[in-house]
ZADO-1210 file (C-alpha; in nm, 4 decimals, padded with zeros to 6 digits):
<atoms>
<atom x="00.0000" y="00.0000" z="00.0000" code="UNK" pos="1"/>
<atom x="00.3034" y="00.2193" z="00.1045" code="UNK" pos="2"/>
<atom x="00.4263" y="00.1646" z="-00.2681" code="UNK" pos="3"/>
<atom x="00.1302" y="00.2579" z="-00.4293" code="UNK" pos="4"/>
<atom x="00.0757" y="00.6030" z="-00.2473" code="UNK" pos="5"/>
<atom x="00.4256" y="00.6633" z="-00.3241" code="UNK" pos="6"/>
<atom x="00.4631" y="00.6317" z="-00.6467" code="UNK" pos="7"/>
<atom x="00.1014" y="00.8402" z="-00.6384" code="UNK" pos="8"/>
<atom x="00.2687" y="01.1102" z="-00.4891" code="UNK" pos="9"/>
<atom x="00.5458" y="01.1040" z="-00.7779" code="UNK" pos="10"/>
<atom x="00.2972" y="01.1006" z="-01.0625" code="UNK" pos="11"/>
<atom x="00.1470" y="01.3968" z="-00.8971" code="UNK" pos="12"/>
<atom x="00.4933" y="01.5975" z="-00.8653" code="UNK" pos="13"/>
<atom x="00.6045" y="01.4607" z="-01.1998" code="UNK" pos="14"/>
<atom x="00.2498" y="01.6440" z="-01.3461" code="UNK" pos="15"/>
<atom x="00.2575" y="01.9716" z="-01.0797" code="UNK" pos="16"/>
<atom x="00.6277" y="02.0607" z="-01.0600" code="UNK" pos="17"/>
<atom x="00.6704" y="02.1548" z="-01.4290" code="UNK" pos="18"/>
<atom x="00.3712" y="02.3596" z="-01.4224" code="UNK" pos="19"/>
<atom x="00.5006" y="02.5646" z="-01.1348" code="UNK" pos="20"/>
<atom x="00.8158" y="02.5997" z="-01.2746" code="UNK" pos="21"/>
<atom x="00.6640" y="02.6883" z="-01.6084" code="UNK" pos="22"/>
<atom x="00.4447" y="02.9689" z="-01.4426" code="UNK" pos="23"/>
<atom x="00.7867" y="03.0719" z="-01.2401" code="UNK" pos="24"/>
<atom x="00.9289" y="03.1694" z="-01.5624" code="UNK" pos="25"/>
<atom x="01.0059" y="03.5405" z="-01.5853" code="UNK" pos="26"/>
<atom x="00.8079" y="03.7416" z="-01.9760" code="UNK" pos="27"/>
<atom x="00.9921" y="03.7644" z="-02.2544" code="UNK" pos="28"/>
<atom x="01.1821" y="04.0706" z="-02.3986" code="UNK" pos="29"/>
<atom x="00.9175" y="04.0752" z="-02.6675" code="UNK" pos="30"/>
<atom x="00.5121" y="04.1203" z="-02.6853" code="UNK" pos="31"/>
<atom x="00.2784" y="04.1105" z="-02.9591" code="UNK" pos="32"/>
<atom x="-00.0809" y="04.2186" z="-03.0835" code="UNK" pos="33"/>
<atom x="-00.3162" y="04.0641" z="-03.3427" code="UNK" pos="34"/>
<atom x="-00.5256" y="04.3535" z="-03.4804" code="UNK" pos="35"/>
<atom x="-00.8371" y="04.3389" z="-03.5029" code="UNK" pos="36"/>
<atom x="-00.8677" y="04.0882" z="-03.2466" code="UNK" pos="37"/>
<atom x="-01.2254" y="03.9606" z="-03.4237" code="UNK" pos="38"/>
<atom x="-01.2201" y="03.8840" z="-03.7775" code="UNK" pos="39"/>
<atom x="-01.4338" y="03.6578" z="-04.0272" code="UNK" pos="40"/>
<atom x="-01.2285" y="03.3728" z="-04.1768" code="UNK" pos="41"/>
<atom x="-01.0223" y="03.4723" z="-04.4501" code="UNK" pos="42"/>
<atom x="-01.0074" y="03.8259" z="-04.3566" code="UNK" pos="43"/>
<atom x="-00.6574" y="04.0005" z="-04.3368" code="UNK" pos="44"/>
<atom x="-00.5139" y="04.0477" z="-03.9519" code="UNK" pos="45"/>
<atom x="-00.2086" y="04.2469" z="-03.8671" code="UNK" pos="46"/>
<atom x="00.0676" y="04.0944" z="-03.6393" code="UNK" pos="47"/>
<atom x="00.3160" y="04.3487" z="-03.4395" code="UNK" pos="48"/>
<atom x="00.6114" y="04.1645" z="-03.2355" code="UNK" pos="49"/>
<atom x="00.8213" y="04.4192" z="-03.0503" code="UNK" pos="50"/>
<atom x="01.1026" y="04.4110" z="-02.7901" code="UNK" pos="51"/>
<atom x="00.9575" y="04.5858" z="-02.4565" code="UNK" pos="52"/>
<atom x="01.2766" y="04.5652" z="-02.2501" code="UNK" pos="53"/>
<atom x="01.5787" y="04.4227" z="-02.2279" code="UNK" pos="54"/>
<atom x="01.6662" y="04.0495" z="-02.1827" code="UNK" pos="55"/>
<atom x="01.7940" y="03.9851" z="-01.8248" code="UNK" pos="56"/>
<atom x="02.1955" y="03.9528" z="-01.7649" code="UNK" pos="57"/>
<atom x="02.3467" y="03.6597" z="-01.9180" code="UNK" pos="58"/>
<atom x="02.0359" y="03.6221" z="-02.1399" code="UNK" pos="59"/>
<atom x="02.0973" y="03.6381" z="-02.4958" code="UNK" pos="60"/>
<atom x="02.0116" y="03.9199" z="-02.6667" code="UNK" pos="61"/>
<atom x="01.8749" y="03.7447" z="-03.0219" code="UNK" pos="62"/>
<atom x="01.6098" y="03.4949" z="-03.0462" code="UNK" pos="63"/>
<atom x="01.4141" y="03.3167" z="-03.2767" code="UNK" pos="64"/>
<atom x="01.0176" y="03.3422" z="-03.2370" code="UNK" pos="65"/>
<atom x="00.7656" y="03.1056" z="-03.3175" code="UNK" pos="66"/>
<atom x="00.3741" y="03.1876" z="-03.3350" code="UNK" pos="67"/>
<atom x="00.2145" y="02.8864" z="-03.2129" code="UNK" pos="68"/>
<atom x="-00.1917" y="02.7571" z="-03.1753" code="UNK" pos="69"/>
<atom x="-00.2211" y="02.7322" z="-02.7699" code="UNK" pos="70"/>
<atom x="-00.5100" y="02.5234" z="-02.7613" code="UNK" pos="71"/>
<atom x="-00.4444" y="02.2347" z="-02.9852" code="UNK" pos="72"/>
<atom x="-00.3380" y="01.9002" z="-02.9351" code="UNK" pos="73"/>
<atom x="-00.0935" y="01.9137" z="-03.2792" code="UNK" pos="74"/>
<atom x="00.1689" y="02.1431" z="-03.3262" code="UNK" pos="75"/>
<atom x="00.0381" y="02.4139" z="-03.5233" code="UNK" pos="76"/>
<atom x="00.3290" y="02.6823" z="-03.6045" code="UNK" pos="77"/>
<atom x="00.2468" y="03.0191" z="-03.8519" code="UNK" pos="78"/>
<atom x="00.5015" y="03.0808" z="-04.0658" code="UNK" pos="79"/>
<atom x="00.6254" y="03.4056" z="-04.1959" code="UNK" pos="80"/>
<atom x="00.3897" y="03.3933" z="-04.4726" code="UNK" pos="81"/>
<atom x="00.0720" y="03.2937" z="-04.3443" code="UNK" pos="82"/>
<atom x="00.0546" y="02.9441" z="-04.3592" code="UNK" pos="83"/>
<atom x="00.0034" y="02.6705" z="-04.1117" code="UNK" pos="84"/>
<atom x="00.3115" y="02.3980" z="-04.0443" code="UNK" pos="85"/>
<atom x="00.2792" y="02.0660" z="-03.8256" code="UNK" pos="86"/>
<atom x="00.6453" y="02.1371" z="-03.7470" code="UNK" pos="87"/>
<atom x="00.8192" y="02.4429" z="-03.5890" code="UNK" pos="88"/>
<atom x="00.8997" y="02.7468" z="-03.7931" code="UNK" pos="89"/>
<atom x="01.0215" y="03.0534" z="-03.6859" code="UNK" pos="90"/>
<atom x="00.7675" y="03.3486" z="-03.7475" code="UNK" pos="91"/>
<atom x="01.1254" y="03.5356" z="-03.7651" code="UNK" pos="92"/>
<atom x="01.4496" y="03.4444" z="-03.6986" code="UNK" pos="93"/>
<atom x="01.7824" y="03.5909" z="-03.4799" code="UNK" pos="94"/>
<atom x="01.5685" y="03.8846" z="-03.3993" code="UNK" pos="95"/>
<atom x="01.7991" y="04.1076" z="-03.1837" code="UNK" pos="96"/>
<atom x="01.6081" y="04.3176" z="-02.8857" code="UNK" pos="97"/>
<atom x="01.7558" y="04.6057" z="-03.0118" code="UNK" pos="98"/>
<atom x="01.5766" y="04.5458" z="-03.3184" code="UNK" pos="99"/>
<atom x="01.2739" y="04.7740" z="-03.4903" code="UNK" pos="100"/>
<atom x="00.8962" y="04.5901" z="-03.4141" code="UNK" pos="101"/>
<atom x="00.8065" y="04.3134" z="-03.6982" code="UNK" pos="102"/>
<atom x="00.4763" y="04.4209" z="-03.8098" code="UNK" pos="103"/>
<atom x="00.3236" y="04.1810" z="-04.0824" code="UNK" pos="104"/>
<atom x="-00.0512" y="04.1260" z="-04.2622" code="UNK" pos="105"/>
<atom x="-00.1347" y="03.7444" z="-04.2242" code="UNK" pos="106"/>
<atom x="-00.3443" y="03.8065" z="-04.5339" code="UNK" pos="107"/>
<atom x="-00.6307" y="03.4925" z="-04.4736" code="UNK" pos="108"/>
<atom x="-00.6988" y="03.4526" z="-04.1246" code="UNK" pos="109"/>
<atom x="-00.8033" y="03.0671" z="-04.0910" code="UNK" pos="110"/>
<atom x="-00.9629" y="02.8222" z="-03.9567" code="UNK" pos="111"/>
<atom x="-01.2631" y="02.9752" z="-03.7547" code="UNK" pos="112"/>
<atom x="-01.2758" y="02.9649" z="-03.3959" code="UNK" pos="113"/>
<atom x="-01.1808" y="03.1523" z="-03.0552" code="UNK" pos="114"/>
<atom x="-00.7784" y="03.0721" z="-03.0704" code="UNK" pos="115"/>
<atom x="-00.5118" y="03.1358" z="-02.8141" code="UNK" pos="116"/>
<atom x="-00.1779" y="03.2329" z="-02.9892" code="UNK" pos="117"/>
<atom x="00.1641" y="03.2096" z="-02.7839" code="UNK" pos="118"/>
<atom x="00.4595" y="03.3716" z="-02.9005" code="UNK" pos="119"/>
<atom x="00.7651" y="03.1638" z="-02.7842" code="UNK" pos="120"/>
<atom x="01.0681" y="03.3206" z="-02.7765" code="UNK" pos="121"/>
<atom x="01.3415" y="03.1174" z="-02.7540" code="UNK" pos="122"/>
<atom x="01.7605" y="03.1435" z="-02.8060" code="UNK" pos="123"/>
<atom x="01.8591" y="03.0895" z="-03.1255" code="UNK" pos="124"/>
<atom x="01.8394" y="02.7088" z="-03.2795" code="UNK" pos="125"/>
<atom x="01.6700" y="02.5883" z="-03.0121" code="UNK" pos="126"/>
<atom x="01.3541" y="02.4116" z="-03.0104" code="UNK" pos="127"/>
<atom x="01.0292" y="02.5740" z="-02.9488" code="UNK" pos="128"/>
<atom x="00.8531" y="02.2513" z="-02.8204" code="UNK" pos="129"/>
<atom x="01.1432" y="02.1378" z="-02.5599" code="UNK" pos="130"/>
<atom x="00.9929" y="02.3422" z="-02.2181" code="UNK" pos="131"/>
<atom x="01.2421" y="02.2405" z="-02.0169" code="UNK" pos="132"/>
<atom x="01.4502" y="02.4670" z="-02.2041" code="UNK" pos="133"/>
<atom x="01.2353" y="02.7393" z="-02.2579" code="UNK" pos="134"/>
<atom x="01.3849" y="03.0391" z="-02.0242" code="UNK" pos="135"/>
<atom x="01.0534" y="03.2616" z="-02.0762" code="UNK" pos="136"/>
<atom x="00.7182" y="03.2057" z="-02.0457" code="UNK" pos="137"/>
<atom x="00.5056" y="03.2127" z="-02.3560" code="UNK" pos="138"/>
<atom x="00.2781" y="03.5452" z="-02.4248" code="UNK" pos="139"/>
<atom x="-00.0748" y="03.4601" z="-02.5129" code="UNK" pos="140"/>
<atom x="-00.2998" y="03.6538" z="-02.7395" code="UNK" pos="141"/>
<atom x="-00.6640" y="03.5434" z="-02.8389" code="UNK" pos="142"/>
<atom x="-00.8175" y="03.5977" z="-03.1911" code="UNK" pos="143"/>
<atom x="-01.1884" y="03.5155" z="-03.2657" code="UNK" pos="144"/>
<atom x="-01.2076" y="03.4053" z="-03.6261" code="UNK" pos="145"/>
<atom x="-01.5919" y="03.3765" z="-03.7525" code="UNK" pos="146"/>
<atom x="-01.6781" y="03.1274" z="-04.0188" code="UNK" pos="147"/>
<atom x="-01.7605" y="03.3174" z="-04.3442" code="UNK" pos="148"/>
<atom x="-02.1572" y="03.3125" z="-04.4171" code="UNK" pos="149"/>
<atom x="-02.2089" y="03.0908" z="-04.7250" code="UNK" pos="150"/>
<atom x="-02.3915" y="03.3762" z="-04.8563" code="UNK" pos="151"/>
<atom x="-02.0878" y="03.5883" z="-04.8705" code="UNK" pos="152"/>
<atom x="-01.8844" y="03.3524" z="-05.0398" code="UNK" pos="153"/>
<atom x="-01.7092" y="03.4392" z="-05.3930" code="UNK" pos="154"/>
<atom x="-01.6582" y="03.2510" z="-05.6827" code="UNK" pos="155"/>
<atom x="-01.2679" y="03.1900" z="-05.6499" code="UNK" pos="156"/>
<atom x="-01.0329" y="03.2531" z="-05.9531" code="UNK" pos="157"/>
<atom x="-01.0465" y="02.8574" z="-06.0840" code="UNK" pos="158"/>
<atom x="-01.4327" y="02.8838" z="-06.0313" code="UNK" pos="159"/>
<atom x="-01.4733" y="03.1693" z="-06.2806" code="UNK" pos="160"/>
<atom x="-01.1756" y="02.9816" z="-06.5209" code="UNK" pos="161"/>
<atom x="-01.4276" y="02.7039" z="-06.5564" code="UNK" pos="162"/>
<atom x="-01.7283" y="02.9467" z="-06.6207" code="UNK" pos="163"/>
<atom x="-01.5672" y="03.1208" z="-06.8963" code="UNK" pos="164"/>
<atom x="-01.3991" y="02.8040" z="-07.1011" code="UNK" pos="165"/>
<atom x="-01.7541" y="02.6505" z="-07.0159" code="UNK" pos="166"/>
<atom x="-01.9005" y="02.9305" z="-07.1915" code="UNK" pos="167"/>
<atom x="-01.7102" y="02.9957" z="-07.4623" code="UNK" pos="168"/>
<atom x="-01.6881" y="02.6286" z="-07.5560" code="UNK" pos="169"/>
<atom x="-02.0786" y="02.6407" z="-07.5638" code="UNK" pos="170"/>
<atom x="-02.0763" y="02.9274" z="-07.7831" code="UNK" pos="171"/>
<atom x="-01.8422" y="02.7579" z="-08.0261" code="UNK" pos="172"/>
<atom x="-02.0673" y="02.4288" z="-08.0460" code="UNK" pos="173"/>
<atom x="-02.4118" y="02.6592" z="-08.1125" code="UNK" pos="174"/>
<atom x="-02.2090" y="02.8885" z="-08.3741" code="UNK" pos="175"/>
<atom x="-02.0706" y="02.5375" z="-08.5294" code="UNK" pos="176"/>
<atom x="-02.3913" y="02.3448" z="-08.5128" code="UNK" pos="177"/>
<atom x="-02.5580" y="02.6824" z="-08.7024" code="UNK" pos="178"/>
<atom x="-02.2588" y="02.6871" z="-08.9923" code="UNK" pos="179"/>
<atom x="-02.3132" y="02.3106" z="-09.0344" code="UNK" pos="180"/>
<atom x="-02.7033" y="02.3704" z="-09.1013" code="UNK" pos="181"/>
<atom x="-02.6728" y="02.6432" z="-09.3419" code="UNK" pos="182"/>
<atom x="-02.4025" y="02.4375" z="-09.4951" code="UNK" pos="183"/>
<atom x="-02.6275" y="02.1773" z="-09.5289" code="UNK" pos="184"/>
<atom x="-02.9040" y="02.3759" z="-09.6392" code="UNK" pos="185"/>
<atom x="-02.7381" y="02.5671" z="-09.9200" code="UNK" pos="186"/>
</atoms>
């Protein structure tokens, strides 16, 4: 019985501690916004990271930082462009404290839903998902995305494509069928 409560008690530290520690972790040199903070799926959103004071002594002062989903159970990393990778990516990389704010459009804002994004800043090279050597805590910013009304959708480049060659190839059978039957007539 002794065993069993002890190695109960372990579980629980081995669950707890890192938490704790996690939450002990002093903010990062840099903060960022996600404006508007409400959008409809696909709409553009503006990202600002800036440095808001110095790293503490001994710290480094460049880091690489990844924009990461919160709230998901994959990895979900946006890269530099807007897109969504399984596997970490730096949103921008070496960024120096001394260096001016990074201030770029994600241009489609996807999927919908009420997301928590955490900026991880973290020394150069090193990786983003190991937390036991993460020497900041992540900053979290939510973003409500809506779903877009399927009313307001829009016919998407290769949509109208399709219409046109479906169109004019429609046009060419009537205006052949017609030549045909005057051919034929005359």
């Amino acid at each position: 019985m002794a065993s069993a409560v002890n190695a109960l008690v372990i579980a629980a530290l081995l669950v707890l501690v890192p938490g704790l520690v996690f939450a002990a972790l002093p903010s990062p040199p840099f903060d960022f916004s996600l404006s508007p903070a409400a959008v409809t799926e696909g709409a553009p959103v503006t990202i600002r990271i800036a440095a808001v004071r110095a790293p503490a002594a001994g710290a480094p002062e460049v880091y690489d930082l990844y924009l990461a989903l919160a709230r998901t159970e994959e990895a979900s990393f946006l890269t530099e462009d807007g897109a969504w990778s399984p596997s970490p990516v730096p949103y921008a990389r070496a960024v120096a404290v001394s260096a001016p704010p990074i201030v770029r459009p994600w241009p489609r804002a996807w999927p919908s839903g009420e997301h928590a994004f955490a900026l991880l800043v973290v020394p150069v090279s090193a990786d983003p998902l190991a937390r036991t050597g993460w020497r900041y805590r992540p900053v979290i910013r939510w973003l409500d995305v809506e779903p877009r009304a399927s009313g307001d959708a829009s016919p998407d480049s290769a949509t109208i494509a399709i219409l046109v060659v479906a169109a004019l190839g429609a046009i060419a059978t009537v205006w052949w069928i017609v030549l045909r039957s005057r051919r034929a007539a005359g």
